[in-house]
N, C-alpha and C positions, 0 to 999 in steps of 0.2 A: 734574251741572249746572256750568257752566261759570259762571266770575266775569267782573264785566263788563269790558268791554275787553281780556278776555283773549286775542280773536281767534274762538274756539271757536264756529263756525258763522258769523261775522260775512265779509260782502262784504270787509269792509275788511283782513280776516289776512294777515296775512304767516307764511312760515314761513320760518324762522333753522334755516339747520344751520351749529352751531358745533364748531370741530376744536378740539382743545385745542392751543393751542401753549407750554404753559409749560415751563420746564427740568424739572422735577418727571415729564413725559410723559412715560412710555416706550413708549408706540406708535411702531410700525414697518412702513410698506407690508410688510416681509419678513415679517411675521407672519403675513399670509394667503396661503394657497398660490395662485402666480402663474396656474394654471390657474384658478382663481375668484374674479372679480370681486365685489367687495364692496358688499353691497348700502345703496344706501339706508336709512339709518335712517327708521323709522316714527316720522311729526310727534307730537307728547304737546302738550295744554295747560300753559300759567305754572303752574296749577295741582298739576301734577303734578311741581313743581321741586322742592317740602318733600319729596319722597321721595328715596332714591339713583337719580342719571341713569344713562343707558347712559354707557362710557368707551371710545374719547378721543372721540367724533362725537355728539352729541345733535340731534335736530332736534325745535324747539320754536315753537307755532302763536301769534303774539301778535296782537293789533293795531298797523296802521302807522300809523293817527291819533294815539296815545299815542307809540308810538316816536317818528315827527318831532318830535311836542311839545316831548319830554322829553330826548332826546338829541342834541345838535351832530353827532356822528357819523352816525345814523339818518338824522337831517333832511339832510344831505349826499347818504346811502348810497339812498334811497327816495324822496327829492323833489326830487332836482338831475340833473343833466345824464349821472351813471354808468348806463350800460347795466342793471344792476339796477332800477333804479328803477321800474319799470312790471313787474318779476316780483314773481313770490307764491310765489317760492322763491329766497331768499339764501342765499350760501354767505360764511362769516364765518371768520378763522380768529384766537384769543385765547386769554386765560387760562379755560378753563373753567369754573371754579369763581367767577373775577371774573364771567364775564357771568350766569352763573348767578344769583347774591345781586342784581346789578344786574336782572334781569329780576323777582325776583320782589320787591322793592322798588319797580317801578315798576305793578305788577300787584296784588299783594296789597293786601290792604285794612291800611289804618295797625295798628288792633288785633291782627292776627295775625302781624306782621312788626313785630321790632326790631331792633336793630344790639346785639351784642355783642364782647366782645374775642375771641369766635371766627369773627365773621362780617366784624369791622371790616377788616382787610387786603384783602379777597376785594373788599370793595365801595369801599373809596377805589381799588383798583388797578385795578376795574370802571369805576368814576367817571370816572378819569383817561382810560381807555383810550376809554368810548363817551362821554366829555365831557358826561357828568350833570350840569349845574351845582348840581340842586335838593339833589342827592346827599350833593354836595362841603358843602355848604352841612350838611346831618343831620351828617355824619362829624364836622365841625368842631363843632357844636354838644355832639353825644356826647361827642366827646374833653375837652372844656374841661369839661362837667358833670362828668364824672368824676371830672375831677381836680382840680375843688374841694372833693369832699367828704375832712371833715377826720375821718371817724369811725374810718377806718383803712382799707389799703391793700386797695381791690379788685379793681386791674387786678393781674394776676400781672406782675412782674418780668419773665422770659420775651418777654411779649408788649410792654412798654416797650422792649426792648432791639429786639426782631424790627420796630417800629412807627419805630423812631427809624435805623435802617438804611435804610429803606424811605424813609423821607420824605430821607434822605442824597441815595439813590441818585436820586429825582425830585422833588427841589426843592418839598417841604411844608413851610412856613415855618411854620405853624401846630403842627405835632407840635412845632416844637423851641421856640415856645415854651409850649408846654404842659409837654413832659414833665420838664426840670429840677424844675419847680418842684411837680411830684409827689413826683418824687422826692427833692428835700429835704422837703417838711414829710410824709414819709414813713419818712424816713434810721433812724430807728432798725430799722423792720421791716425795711426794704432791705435791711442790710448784715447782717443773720438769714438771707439767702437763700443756696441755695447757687451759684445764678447771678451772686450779688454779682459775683465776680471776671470775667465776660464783661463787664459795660458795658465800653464803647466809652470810651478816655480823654476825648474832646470833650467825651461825655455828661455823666461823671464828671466833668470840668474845671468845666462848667458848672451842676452840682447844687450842687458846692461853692460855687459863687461866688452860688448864690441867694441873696437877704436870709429865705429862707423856710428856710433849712437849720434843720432839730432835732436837735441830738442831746440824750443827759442831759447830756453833760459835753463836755471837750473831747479826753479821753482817747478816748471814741469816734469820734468823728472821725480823729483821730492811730493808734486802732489799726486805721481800716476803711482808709485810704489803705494803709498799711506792708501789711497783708494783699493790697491790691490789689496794692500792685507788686511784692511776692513773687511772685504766680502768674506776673504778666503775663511777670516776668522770667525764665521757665522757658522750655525750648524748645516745648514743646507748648501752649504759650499768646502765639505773634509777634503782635504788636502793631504796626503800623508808626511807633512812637515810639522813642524813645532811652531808655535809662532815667535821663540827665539830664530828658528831658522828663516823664518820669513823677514824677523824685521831686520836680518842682517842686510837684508838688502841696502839696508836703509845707510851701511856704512860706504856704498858705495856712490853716496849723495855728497857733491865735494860744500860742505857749510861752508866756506869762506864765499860762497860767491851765489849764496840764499842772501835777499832782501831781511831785513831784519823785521819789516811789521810780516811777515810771512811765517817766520820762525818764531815770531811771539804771540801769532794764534794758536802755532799744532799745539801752547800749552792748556788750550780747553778742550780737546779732546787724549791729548798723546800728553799728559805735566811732564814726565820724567824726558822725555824726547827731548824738550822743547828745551825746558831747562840746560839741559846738554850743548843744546845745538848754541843757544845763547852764550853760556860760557866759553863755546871753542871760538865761536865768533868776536870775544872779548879780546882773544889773545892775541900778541902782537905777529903782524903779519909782517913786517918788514923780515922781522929779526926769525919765522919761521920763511920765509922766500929764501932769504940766504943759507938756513940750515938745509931744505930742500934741494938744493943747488948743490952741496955740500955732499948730499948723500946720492945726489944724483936720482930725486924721485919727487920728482916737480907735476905729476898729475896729476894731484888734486888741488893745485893752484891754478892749473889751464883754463881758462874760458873754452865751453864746448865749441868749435866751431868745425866745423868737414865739409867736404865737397858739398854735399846736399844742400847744409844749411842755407836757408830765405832769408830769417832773422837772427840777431843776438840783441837779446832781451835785458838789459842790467839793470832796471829803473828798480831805486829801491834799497839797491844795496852802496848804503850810506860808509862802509867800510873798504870799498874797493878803489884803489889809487892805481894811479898811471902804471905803473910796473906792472900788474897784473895784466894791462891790454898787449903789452908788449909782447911778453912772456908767452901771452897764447897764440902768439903767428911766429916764432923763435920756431927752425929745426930742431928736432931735438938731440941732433946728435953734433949740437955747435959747444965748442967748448965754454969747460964751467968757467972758466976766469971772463971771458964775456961776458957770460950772463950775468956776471955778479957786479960788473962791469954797467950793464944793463938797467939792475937793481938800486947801484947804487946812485948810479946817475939819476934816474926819472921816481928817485923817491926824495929827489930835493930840485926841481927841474928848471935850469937855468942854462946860458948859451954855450955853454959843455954838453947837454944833451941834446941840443941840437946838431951841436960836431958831430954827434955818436948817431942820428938820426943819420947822417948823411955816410957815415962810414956803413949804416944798417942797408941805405938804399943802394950803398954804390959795390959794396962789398958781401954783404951777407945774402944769402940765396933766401927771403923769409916768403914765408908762406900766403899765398892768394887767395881769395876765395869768390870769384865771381857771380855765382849765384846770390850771395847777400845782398839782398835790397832795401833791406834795414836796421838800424844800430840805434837803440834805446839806453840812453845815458843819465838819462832823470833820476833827482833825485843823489844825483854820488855830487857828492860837495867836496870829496878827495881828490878828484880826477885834473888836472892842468891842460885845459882845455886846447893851449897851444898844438900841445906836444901830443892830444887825443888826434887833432884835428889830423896830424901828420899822420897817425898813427890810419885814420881812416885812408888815408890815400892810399897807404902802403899796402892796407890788407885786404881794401874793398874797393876796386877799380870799379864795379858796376854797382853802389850805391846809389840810391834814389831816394829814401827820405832818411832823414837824423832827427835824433828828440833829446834833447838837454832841457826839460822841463823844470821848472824849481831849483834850477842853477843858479843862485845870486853870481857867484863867480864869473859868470859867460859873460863875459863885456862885448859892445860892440868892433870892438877891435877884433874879438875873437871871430864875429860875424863875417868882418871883412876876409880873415884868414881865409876862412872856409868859404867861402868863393872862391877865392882866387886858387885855392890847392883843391879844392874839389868841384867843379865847375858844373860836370854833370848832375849833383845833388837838384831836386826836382821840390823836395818839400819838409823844413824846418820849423820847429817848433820848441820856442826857448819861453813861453810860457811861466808868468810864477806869480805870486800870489798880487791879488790887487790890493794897492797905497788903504790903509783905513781912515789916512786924514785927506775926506774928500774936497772939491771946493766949494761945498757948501756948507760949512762947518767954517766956525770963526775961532780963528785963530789968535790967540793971543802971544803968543810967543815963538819962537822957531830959530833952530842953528844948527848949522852944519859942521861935519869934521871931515875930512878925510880919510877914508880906509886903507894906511898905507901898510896896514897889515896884507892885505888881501893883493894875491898873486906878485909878492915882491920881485919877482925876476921875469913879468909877463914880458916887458920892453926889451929885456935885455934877450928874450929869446929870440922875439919878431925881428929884433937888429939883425940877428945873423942869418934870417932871411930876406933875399934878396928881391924874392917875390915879391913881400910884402909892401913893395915899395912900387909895387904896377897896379896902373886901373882897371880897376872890372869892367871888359868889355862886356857891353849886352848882347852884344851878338852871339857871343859863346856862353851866354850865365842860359840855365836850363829852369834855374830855379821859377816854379809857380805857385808855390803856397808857404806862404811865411805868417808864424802863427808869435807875436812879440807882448801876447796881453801881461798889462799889467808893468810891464817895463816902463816906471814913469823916469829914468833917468835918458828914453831916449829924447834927442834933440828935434829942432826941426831942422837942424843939418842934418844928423844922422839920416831921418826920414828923407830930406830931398835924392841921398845920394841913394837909397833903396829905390826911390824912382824912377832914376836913370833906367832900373832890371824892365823899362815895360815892355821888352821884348818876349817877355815870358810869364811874368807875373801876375796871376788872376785872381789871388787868395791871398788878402791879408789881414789880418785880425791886431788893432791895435787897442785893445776896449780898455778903457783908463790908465792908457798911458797922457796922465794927466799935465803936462810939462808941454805937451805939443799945443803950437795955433796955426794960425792959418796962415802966416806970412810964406813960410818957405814950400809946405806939402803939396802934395800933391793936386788940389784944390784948387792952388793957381792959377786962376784966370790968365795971367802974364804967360804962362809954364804951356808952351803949346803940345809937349811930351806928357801932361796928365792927362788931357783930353782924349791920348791913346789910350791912358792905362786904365781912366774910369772907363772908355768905353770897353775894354778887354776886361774889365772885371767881373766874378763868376761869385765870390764873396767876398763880402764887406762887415767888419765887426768894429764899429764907431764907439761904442758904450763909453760913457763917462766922458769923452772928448770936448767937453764946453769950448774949449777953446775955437774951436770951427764954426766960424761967424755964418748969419743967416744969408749974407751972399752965398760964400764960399759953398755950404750946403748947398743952396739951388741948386749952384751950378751944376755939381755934381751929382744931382739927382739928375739934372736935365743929360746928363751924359752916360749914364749908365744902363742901359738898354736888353743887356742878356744875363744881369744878376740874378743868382738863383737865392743866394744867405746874405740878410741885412739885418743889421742889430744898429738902432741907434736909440738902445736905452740911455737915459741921463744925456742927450745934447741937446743944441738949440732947435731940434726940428720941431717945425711950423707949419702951418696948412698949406701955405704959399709955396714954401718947398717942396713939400709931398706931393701938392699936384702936378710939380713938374717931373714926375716917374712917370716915365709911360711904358715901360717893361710889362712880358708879360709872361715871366717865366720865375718868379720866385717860386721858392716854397718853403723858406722860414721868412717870417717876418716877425721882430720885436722893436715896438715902438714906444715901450714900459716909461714911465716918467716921465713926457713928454705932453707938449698942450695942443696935441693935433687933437680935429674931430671928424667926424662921420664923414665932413664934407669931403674930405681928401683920403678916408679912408678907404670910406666904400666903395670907389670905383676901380683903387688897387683890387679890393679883393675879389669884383665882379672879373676883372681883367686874368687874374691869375689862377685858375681851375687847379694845377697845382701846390697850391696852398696847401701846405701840409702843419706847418708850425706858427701861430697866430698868438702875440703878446700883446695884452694892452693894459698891464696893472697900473693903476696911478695916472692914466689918463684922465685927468678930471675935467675938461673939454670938449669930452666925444659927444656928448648931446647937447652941447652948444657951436655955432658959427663963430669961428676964431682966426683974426690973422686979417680979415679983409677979402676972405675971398666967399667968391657969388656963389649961392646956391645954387643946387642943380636940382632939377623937377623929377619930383619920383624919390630924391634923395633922404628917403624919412628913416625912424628907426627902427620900423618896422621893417620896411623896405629889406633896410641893412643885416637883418637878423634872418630874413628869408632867404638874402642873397647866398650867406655863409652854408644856410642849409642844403640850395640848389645848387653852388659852387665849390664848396671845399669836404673833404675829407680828411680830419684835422687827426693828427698825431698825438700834438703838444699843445695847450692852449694854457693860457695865463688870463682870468677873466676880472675884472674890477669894474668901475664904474661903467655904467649903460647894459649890464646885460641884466634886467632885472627879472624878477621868478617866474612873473606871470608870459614870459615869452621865452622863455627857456626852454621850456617842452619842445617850442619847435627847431631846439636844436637838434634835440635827442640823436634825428637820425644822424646827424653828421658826425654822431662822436662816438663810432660803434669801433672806430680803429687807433681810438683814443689812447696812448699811454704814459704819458705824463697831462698832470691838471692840476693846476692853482687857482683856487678861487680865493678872491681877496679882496676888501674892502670897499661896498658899493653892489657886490653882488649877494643875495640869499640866496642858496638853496633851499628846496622847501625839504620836508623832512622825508616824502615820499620818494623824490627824486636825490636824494641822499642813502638811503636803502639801497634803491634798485642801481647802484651804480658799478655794482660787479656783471650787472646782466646789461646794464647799457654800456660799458664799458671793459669788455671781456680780456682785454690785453690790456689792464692797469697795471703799471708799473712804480708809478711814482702819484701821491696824491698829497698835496699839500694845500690845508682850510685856514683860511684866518677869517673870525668874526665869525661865526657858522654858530647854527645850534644843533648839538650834536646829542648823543646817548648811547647807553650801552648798547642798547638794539643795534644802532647805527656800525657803532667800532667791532664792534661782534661778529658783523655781517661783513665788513671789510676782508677780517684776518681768516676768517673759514671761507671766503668764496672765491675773493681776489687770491687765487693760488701766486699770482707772478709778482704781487706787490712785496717790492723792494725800499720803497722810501713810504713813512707813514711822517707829517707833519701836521700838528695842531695846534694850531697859537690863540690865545685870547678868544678862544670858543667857548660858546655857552651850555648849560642844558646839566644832565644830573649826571655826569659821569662815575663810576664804583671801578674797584677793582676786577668786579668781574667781566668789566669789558676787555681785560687783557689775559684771561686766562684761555687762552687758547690758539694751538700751535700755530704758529708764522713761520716756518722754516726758510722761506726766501726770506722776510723783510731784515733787512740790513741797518736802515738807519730810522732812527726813533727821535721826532723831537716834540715833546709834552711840556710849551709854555705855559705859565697860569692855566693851565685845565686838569689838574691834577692833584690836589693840595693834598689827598689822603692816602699817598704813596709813602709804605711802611718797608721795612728790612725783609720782610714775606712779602710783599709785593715785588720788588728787587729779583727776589730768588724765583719766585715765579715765573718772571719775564728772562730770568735769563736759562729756565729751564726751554720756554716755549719759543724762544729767537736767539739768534747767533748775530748779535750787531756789531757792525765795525763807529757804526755814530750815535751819540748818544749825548741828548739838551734837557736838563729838567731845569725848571722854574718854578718857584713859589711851592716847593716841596720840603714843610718846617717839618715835619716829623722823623725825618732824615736825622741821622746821625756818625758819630766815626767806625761807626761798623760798618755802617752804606760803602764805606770807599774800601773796605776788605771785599765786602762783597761785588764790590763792580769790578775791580782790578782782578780778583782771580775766576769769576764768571765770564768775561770779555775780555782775556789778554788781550783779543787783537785791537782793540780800539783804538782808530789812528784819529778823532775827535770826540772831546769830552767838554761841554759846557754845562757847568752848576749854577745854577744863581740863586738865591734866597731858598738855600736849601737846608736848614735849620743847623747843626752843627759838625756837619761834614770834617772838616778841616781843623777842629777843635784840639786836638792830638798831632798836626802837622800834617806833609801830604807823602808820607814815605810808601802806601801803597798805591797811589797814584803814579808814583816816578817810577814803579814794577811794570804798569803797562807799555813795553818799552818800544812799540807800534806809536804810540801817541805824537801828534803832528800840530794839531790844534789845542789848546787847552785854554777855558776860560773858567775863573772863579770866584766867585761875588756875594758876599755876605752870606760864605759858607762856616762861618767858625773862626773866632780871631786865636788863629794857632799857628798860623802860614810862616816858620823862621827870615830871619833878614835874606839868608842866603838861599831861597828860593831860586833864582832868576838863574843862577850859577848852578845849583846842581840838577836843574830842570836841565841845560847845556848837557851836561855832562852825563848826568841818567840817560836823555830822551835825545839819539842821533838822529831821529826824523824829523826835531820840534820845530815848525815855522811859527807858530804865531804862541803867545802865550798873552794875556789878558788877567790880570790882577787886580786886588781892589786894596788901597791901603786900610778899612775897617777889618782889615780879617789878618792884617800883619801882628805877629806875638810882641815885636819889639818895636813898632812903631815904624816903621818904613822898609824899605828894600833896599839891596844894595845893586849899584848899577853893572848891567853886567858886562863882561867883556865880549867881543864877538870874534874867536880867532880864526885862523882859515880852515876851513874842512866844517864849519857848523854850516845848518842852513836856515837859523832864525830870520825871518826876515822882520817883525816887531813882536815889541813885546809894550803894552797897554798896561799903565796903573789910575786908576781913578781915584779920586779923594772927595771923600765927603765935606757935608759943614752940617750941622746940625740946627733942625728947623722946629718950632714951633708953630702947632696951630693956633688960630685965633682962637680958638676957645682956652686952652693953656695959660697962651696970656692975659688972658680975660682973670682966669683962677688962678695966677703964680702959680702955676704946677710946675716942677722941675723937672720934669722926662722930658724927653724930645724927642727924634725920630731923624735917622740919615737922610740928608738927601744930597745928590750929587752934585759937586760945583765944576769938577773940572777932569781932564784927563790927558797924563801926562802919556807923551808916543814917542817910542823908541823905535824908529826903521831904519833898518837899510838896504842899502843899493847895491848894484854892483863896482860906485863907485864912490859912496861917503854913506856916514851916520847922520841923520837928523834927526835931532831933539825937536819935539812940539809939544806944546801945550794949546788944546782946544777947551772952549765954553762949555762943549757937550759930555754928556758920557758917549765916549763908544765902547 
């Protein structure tokens, strides 16, 4: 049965024989032999176009009433003056596949014919060619519906790139301006693709330049451009641009609001960039915000944010201060005496900017953005966490998690704020580095000060809220994962009133927050509200917590039933407690320096098939009965090593005492989806099973050996096979290691640490390794042949190195540490009998160079003038210690034996400078750390 107007029996048909003529054709008169004329293709109904046509000649039966109708071309070809016009057989000659979609879009009935991005080309090229207006008219509707929806990207990439050529090559004003602005409020999935690098620079020029661009941050941006013009800049990718023209892109990359260990890597590929970007990033921002304002061109100080955006991304960027959150949820067409108003308020933020907060909410129309579900703030030590917090309510009603990581500033005051003004938030993470004076280290001295520098007008802002002064109902707090490691200035008051949240609360991570004990937390036997919240808890991260008495533990072991993450590295757990777990649903467990054993081990991990992440370093108990508790039959260590192989499929494993070589083997199979592995102290590997550990372990990522014996063979086999390995660690390993175990490419591994296994590491071994890896961390020890060349060379081979520890690394530091304070990523730095050159004012301009530095670790044998000067900590740094050790000078009994007069360092003591988010304490510890 024929469709109507298809022609199919109708007076009025016409038949179309259409020749293909597209480049794509490879029909050729030479292909039929010249003795036989080619016949006529047999006419088909429109209807029969939804199947594959003959190729390259179709002859197709339609109607010419519709055809005139419908097409300027037809109407010309069939009803005007051309000698066709009065046949009932056309010859056509086009792009087959265009007339094709075009015939049966003007035939097919609307329901059984749509336009896709596989049919879209075929029919605007069809459009153009028979002059379909109604066509032109669908193509253009399709395109722009498309590329409004904001759910995520549907058109493939591919066909944006193939669609935006095309409208190039034949003047379609409409694709270009549709497809930009796809492909900005797209840009995150985009630049995921691997066709990224073909868009077209115009394309590209003009995505960026959309007001719709997303990315999370502006690092993405900055890394998707540098990526681009890498390829393009290849020979197998010509461009007809310049690469001045391409890397202009690069000006449209706003640096004030790039991370700075980000902008101190592009100097190992891109120096002059990088340099650049550093120096603008120098400049004062205060005093450029105001002249912006001035000139009315404040968009490269805006934070990206647009309807689409998920996230805004800032961790990192150590120069970004309150005024800049503001500024990018401001209209932009409020006047400039406000904004400067704005400006100048929350660049000194005190109970005047919270007036101006409240004239912002009550009066200013400012900007929302509900899709945002997350705000990454780690890391900015400029930001005034009150006036962020407010800031978050105003611009992100539908937040759900916040990250202020490495914030010493974020007090628990700040915590309480943000409950109470953002109620809905779901998951928190205030994170910052762990206390180095643990308590197990003897202390000889210790004092506190007050940090009345830090947040001077915090009190005086919360006073002028009124909120602040209401309690956190639980029934309204949302929150369930609160991440606080390392905060050892929280209380056990603070922690009781966190407990009150257990109407929601299933996540919480308090690992060395050393200051807490058992009287008030949650632990509480008394406390019939913890019994909820250990039973509702999903993770648990106890690490370092001594103070949680072996009652208190039990009990909460005996209460926690649907835990899936437990860490209770460094506390009092005991067999007696661990057997009171009867969960069967974990899948990390670390129970690292503790004196449980097998007995209360094994039947966790018979229980829990899930096991995914399994610690046990420094358990030196697991193969003895400890604690008092009974045996159980069957519970041997064999047993327990067979259990792991028939029950778990381990991720992560951390191995020490009790896994010894000759039963190792029958791990093997369970660590085939292995990607992190510590082995240390109690365990051997044997040397075969050291080899083969890229083939048993195909998904290694991280591998770190202490006490191993190792070889070139071994490290060789690592870096060529283990493609993913990112962390390579060797401490106190034995065996004949050379240079030429590191001569060969690592392009993932990232962090590099070669304690004592490396003594014949030269200035060409240096340049080697930083030919064949791009590290962000970087440990050597007992490396004397090092010298103050070494530190030219690691500084401009690794700008981005945001950790560097030297020790006994022959005279590194000899000439002072001016190309070290270059690496201006650097976060960690430790230095130890690298060269006595180190000036008194180290401490101070390591501040002052290095905006990301948290820990810094010093030895006084390597100071020029004999000590250090102490340093100040004002607001906006984010040191949290800084470590000096002093030696005393020892003699061996043979020495003495000979009055010989040398003698040899050895360490007495070490002085520690931390702080809190609420005082300095000075210590003095026995130990080095």
């Amino acid at each position: 049965m024929s469709l109507a107007g298809d022609g199919d029996g109708d007076a009025d048909a016409v038949v179309l024989e259409i020749t293909d003529a597209s480049p794509s054709s490879t029909f050729s008169t030479e292909d039929a032999p010249p003795s036989t004329p080619r016949p006529p293709p047999i006419p088909i109904p429109v209807s029969a176009l939804a199947h594959p046509v003959p190729h390259p000649t179709v002859a197709v039966r339609a109607g010419r009433s519709r055809l005139v109708e419908s097409s300027s071309y037809f109407r010309a070809l069939l009803g005007g003056s051309f000698s066709e016009s009065g046949r009932g057989y056309v010859q056509i000659s086009c792009d087959l596949e265009a007339a094709v979609q075009v015939l049966r879009y003007l035939f097919e009935p609307s329901a059984s014919f749509s336009i896709t991005h596989e049919n879209f080309i075929p029919l605007l090229e069809g459009a153009l060619f028979l002059v379909v207006e109604s066509l032109l008219v669908e193509c253009e509707r399709w395109l722009r519906t498309m590329g409004s929806q904001s759910s995520s990207m549907l058109l493939p990439l591919d066909f944006i790139i193939e669609v935006w050529y095309f409208a190039q090559e034949h003047g379609i004003s409409f694709v270009e301006d549709v497809c930009p602005g796809y492909l900005a409020q797209n840009f995150v999935e985009v630049i995921s693709r691997r066709s990224f690098v073909k868009i077209p620079y115009d394309l590209l020029c003009s995505t960026i330049e959309c007001p719709q661009l997303t990315v999370d941050s502006e690092t993405q941006l900055c890394e998707a451009i540098l990526y681009w013009v890498s390829a393009s800049m290849q020979p197998c990718e010509l461009v007809p641009n310049t690469s001045d023209s391409q890397l202009s892109l690069l000006s449209k990359v706003r640096v004030c609001l790039l991370p700075l260990g980000y902008v101190a890597g592009t100097r190992r590929n891109w120096v002059e960039l990088g340099k650049n970007m550093i120096l603008n990033m120098l400049k004062d921002r205060l005093q450029g915000l105001l002249g912006a304002i001035a000139d009315d061109d404040m968009e490269s100080y805006r934070i990206r944010i647009t309807e689409y955006s998920k996230k805004v991304v800032l961790s990192g960027c150590s120069q970004l201060s309150t005024e800049f959150l503001y500024i990018s949820v401001l209209p932009t067409d409020l006047d400039a005496v406000f904004k400067q108003r704005i400006i100048s308020s929350y660049s000194q933020v005190d109970y005047r900017s919270f007036a101006l907060y409240n004239e912002l909410e009550k009066g200013v129309k400012t900007l929302s953005f509900r899709n945002v579900h997350t705000v990454d703030l780690s890391k900015c030590p400029n930001v005034h966490f009150g006036a962020a917090i407010d800031w978050l309510k105003l611009a992100f009603p539908e937040l759900r998690t916040f990250r202020a990581a490495y914030c010493l500033q974020f007090q628990f005051q700040d915590l309480q704020y943000l409950f109470l003004r953002c109620p809905w938030i779901k998951e928190v993470d205030l994170a910052i580095d762990t206390s180095v004076v643990l308590p197990k280290y003897s202390v000889i001295s210790s004092r506190f000060e007050v940090r009345r520098e830090m947040n001077p007008n915090l009190s005086s802002y919360y006073m002028q809220s009124l909120i602040y002064e209401t309690p956190i109902n639980p029934d309204f707090s949302n929150i369930s994962k609160l991440t606080l490691e390392g905060r050892n200035d929280i209380t056990d008051e603070n922690l009781l009133e966190i407990s009150l949240l257990t109407n929601s609360l299933c996540y919480i991570n308090i690992k060395n927050c050393c200051q807490l004990t058992d009287d008030d937390n949650f632990t509480d036997h008394k406390d019939e509200s913890s019994h909820v919240m250990a039973f509702r808890l999903q993770e648990l991260h106890l690490e370092g917590c001594k103070g949680v008495s072996y009652d208190a533990m039990s009990q909460l072991m005996s209460n926690m039933n649907i835990v899936k993450s437990l860490c209770l590295k460094e506390t009092s757990l005991t067999d007696g407690a661990l057997c009171n777990f009867v969960g069967s649903s974990l899948e990390y467990l670390d129970i690292s320096e503790t004196v449980v054993s097998m007995i209360s081990l094994a039947p966790i991990v018979r229980r829990n098939s899930n096991l995914t992440c399994l610690k046990t370093v420094g358990c030196r108990n697991l193969l003895f009965q400890h604690g008092g508790v009974k045996s159980m039959s069957g519970n041997k260590y064999g047993d327990f090593l067979q259990q792991i192989t028939d029950t778990c499929c381990l991720e992560d494993v951390e191995m020490g005492r009790a896994f010894c070589p000759s039963r190792l083997n029958d791990l093997m199979p369970s660590f085939s989806k292995i990607r992190k592995m510590t082995v240390g102290l109690g365990t051997t590997l044997p040397e075969n099973i050291l080899h083969a550990l890229p083939e048993i372990c195909p998904f290694l990522e991280s591998l770190v050996l202490r006490f191993q014996v190792i070889s070139d063979k071994i490290v060789r086999n690592l870096l060529e096979s283990s493609i993913n390995l990112q962390v390579l660690c060797l401490h106190y390993c034995l065996g004949s290691l050379t240079s030429f175990s590191f001569q060969m490419k690592a392009p993932a591994l990232r962090i590099l640490r070669l304690q004592w296994v490396t003594p014949w590491i030269t200035n060409d071994d240096l340049t080697i390794l930083i030919q064949n890896c791009n590290l962000v961390e970087l440990a050597l020890s007992g490396c004397k042949l090092l010298d103050s060349s070494s530190q030219e060379i690691i500084s401009s081979g690794w700008p981005n190195l945001a950790c560097l520890h030297l020790e006994e690394c022959g005279q590194i530091t000899l000439e002072g540490v001016s190309f070290i304070l270059n690496c201006k990523a650097l976060e960690d730095v430790l230095l130890r009998h690298t060269g006595r050159g180190i000036g008194r004012s180290v401490t101070t301009d390591a501040m002052r160079e290095l905006p990301l530095l948290r820990k810094l670790a010093l030895d006084l044998c390597d100071a020029s003038e004999g000590g250090y000067d102490t340093p100040n900590n004002p607001e906006g740094n984010m040191l949290r210690s800084v470590r000096m050790s002093r030696c005393k000078a020892a003699r061996s009994s043979f020495e003495l034996h000979r009055e010989v007069s040398s003698s040899k360092p050895v360490h007495k003591e070490t002085i520690v400078l931390e702080w809190t988010s609420r005082q300095l304490r000075t210590t003095v510890v026995q130990e080095r750390l």
